[in-house]
NUGU-360667 format. One record per residue (C-alpha): y, x, z; residue number from 1. Coordinates in nm, 2 decimals. Each point is the difference from the previous one (the first is absolute). Layout:
Y | X | Z | NUM
...
END
This chain:
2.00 | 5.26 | 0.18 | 1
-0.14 | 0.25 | 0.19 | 2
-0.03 | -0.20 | 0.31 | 3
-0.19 | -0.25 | -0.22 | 4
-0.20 | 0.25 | -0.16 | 5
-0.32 | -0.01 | 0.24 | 6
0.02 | -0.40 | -0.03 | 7
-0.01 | 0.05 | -0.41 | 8
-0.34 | 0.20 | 0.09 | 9
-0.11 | -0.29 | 0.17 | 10
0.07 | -0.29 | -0.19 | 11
-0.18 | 0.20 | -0.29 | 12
-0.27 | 0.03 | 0.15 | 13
0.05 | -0.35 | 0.11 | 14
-0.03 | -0.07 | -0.37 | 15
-0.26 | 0.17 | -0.13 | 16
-0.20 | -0.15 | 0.33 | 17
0.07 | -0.38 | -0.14 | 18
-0.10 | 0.15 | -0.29 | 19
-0.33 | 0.04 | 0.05 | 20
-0.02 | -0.31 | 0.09 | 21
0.15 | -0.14 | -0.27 | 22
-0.29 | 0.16 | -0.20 | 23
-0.23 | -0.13 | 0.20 | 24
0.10 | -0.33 | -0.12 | 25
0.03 | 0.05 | -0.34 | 26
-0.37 | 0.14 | 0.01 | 27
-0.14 | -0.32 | 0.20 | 28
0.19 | -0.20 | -0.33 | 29
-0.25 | 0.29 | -0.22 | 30
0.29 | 0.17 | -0.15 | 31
-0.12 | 0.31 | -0.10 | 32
0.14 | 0.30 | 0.19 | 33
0.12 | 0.19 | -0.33 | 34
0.18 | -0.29 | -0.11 | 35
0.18 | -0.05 | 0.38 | 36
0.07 | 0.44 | 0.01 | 37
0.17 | -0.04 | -0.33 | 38
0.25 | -0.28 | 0.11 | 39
0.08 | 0.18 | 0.34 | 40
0.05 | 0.32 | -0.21 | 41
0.18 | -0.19 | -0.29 | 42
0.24 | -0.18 | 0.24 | 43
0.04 | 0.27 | 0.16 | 44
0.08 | 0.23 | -0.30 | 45
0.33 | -0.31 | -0.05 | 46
0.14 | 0.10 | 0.36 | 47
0.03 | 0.34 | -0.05 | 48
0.12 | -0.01 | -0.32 | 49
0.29 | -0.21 | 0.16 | 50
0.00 | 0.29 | 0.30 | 51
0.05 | 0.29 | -0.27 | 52
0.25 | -0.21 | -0.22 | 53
0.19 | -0.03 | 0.36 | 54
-0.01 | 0.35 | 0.03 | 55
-0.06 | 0.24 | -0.31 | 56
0.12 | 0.35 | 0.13 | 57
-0.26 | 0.24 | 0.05 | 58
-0.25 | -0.15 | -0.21 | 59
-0.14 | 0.34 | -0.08 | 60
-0.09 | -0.18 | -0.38 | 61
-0.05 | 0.33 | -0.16 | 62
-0.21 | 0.14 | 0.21 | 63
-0.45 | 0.05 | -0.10 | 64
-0.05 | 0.05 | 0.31 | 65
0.13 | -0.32 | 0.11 | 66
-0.17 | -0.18 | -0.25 | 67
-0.35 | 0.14 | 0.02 | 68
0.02 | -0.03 | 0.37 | 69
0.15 | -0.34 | 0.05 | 70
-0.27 | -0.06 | -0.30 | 71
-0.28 | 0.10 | 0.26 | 72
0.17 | -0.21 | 0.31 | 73
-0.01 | -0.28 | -0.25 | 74
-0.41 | 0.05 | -0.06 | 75
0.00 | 0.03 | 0.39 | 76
0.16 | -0.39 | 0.07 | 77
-0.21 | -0.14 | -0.25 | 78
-0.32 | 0.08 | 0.15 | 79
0.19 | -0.04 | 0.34 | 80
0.04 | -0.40 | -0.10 | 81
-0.30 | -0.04 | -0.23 | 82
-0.29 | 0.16 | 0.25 | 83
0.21 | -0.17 | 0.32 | 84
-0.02 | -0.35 | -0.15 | 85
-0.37 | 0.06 | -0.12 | 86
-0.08 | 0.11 | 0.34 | 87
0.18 | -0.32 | 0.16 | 88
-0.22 | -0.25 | -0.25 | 89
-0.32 | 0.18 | 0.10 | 90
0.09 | -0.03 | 0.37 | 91
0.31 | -0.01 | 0.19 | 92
0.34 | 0.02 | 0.00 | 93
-0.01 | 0.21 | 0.38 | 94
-0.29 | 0.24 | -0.13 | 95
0.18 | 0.07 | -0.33 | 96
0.33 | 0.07 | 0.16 | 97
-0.16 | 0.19 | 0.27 | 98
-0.20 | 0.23 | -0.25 | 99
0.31 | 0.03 | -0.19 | 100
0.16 | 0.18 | 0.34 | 101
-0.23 | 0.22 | -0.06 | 102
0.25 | 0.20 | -0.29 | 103
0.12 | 0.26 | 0.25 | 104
-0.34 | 0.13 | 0.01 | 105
-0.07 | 0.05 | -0.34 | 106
0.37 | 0.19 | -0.04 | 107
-0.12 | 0.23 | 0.28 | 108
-0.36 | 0.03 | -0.18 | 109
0.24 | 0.07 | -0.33 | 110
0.18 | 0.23 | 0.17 | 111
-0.29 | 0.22 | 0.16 | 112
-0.13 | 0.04 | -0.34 | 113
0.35 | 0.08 | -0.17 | 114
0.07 | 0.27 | 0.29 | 115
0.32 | -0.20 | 0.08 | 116
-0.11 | -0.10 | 0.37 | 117
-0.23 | 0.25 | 0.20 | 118
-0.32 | -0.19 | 0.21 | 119
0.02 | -0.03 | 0.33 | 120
-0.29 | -0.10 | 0.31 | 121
0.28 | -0.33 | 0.02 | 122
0.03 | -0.08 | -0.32 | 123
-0.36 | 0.01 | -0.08 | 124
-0.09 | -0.23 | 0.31 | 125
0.26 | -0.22 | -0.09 | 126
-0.18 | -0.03 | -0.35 | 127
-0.33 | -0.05 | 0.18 | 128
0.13 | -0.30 | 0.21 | 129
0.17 | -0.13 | -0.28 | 130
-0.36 | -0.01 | -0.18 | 131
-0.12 | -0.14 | 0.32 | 132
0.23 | -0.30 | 0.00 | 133
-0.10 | -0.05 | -0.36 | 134
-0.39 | 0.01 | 0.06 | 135
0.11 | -0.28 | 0.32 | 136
0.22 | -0.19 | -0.22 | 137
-0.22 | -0.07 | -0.30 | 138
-0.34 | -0.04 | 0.22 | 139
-0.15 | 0.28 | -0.26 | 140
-0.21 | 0.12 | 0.28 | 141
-0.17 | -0.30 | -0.03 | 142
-0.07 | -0.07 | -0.36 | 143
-0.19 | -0.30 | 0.05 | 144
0.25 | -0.18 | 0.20 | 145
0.34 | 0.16 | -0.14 | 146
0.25 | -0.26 | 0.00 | 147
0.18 | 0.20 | -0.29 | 148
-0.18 | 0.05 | -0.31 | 149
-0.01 | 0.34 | -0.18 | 150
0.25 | -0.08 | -0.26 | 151
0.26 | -0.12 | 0.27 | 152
-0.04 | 0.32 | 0.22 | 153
-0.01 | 0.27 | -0.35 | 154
0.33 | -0.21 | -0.13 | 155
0.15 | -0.01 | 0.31 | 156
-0.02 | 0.36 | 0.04 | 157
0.09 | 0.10 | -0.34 | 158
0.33 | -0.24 | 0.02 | 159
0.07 | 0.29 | 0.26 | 160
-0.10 | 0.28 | -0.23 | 161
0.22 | -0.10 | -0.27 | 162
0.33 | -0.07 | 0.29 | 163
-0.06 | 0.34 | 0.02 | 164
0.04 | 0.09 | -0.33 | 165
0.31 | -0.16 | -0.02 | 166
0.15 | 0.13 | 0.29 | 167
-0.07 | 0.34 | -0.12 | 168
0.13 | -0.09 | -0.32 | 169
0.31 | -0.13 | 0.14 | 170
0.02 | 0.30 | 0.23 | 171
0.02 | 0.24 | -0.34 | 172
0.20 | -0.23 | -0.21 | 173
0.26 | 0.01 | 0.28 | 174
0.19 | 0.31 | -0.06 | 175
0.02 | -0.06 | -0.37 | 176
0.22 | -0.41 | 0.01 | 177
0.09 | -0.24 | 0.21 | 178
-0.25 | -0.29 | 0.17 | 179
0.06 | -0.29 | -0.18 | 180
-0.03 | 0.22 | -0.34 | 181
-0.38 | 0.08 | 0.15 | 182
-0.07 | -0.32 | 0.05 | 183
0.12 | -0.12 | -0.35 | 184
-0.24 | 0.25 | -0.13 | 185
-0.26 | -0.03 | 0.24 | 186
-0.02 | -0.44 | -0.06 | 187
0.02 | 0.06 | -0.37 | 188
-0.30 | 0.22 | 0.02 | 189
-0.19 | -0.24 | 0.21 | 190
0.05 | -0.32 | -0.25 | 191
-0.09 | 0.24 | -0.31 | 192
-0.32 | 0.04 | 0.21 | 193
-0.10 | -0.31 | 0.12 | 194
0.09 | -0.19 | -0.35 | 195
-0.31 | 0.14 | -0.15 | 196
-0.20 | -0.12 | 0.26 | 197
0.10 | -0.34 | 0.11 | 198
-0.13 | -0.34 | -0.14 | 199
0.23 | -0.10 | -0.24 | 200
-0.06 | -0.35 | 0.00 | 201
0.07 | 0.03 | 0.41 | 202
0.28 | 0.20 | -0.03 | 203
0.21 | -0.29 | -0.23 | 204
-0.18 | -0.31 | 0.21 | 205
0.22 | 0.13 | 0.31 | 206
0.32 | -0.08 | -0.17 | 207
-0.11 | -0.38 | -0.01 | 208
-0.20 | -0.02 | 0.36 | 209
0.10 | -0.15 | 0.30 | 210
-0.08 | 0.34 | 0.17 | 211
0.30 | 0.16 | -0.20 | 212
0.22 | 0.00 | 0.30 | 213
-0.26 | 0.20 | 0.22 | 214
0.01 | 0.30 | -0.29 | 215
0.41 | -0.01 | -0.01 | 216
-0.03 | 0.02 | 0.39 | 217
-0.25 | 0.29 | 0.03 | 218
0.20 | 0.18 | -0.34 | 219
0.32 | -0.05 | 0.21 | 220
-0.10 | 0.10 | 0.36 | 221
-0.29 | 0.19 | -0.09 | 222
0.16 | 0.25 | -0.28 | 223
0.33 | -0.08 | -0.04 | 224
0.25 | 0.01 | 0.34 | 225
-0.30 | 0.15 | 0.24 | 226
-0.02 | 0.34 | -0.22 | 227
0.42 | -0.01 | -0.01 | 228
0.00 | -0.09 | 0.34 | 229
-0.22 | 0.27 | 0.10 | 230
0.15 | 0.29 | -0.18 | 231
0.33 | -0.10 | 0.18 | 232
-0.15 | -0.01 | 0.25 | 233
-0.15 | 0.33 | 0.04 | 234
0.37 | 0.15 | -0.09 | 235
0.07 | -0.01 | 0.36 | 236
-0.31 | -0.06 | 0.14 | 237
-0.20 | 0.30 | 0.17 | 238
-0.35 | 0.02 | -0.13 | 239
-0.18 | -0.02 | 0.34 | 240
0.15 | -0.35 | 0.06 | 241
-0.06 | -0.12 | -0.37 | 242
-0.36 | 0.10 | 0.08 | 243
-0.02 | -0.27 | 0.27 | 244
0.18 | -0.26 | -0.13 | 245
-0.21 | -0.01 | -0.28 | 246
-0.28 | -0.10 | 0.23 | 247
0.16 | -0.34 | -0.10 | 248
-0.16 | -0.03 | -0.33 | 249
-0.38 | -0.02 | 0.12 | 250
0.10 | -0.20 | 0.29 | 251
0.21 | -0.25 | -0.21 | 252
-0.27 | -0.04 | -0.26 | 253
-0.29 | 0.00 | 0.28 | 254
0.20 | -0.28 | 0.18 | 255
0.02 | -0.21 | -0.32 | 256
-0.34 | 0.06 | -0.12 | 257
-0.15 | -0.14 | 0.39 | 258
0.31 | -0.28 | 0.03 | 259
0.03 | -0.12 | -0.38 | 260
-0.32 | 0.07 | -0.17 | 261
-0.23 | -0.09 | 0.28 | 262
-0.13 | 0.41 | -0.01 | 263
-0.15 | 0.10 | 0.29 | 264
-0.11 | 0.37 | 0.17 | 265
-0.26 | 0.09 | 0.23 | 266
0.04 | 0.19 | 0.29 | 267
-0.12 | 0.30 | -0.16 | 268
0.22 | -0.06 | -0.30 | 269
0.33 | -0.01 | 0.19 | 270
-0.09 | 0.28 | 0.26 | 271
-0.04 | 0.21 | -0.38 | 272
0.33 | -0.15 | -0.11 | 273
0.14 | 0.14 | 0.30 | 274
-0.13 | 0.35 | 0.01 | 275
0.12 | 0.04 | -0.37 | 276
0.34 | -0.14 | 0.04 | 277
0.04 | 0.21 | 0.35 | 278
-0.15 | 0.35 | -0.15 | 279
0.20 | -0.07 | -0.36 | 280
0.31 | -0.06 | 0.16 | 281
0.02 | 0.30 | 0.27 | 282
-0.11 | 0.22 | -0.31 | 283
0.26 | -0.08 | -0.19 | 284
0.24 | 0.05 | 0.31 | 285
-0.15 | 0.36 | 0.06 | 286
0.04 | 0.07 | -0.30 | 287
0.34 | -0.12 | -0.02 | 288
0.12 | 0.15 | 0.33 | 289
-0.14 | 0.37 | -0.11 | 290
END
């Protein structure tokens, strides 16, 4: 297992890349974006059920804590799915993946506030180019040309707001049960959220639509075995070299957005996509190694 682990990592990220993509279909098909986060979640929600069934020790069941933070991971995944599949119908599957990349800053912003990480010169330059790469990649500098509408860019970067919220609600919930228990919680929260707020009359039409095997397939891959497989994965896995492999996710999704969808980037665009994948990614290593 452990010599497996790093490949788990990957092949998450693999899945939550072709997930995007995925999304990106539904939305050219006009499936609203609530309806499509509340089947990934939902689907999802079956697998680790199964996962905890499997392996019920540890749960942590009688513990607040674990509920109330698992409670606030599960707020954090459903504006994680809902804002990144709004931001891929407004624009692009490789923007809105991309932005979402963006979650590391937003923990360290988080955590600046919260006293839990002290500011450094690095940090805060890494945080500027990061905002660089975003001002290149959605062409805001240029409002009269921007490729990327408003609404793409502001839900693109709040699916990466709300990744954060989750991972620090993960990272709290931790001590207090086991993973899949988390989860359980955390996907429960997310369909008692987004059940208020989809179209009803879209949410049963999926059961009878053609499209009904895309929404198992993102549920499976996109919820289900990529979160199992990534929290194995990270068992043995040492941080700094999660941080890179999960460079596969925006570069999976970007792929399938240009080679599936017909999406295209400008030069500007992709040297932005580059500079916050690059400056994200050897963050998250520094912070990792120190």
């Amino acid at each position: 297992m452990a010599r497996l682990s790093t490949a788990f990592v990957a092949l998450a990220a693999l899945c939550w890349g072709v997930s995007g993509g995925i999304g990106g279909i539904l939305a050219a098909q006009g499936w609203d974006p609530l309806v499509v986060s509340l089947y990934r979640g939902a689907i999802g929600l079956l697998f680790v059920l199964v996962w905890l069934a499997l392996r019920p020790k540890g749960s942590g069941w009688a513990s607040p804590r674990l509920w109330f933070w698992s409670a606030i991971a599960g707020v954090g995944v459903a504006g994680n799915f809902a804002f990144y599949f709004v931001s891929i119908a407004q624009g692009s599957v490789a923007v809105a993946a991309t932005l979402m990349y963006c979650a590391p800053v937003f923990v360290y912003l988080v955590s600046f506030t919260l006293k839990i990480e002290r500011p450094t010169a690095l940090k805060w330059a890494a945080i500027a180019m990061v905002l660089l790469g975003v001002v290149l990649l959605t062409g805001i500098y240029d409002i009269g040309a921007a490729d990327v509408t408003p609404v793409a860019a502001g839900a693109g970067l709040l699916s990466g707001l709300f990744y954060a919220v989750f991972i620090f609600g993960f990272k709290y919930a931790a001590p207090h049960g086991s993973p899949q228990a988390i989860l359980v919680i955390a996907f429960a929260a997310l369909i008692a959220i987004l059940v208020w707020l989809v179209d009803a009359d879209q949410t049963l039409a999926v059961l009878g639509t053609p499209s009904w095997p895309l929404f198992a397939v993102l549920g499976v891959f996109g919820a289900g075995l990529s979160f199992i497989f990534y929290i194995v994965g990270l068992n043995h896995t040492a941080p700094a070299v999660a941080s890179i492999v999960a460079m596969v996710e925006p570069v999976t999704a970007s792929l399938f957005g240009v080679a599936i969808l017909n999406q295209s980037l400008v030069a500007l665009q992709i040297l932005g996509m580059g500079l916050i994948l690059v400056t994200v990614t050897a963050l998250s290593v520094y912070s990792s190694a120190r």
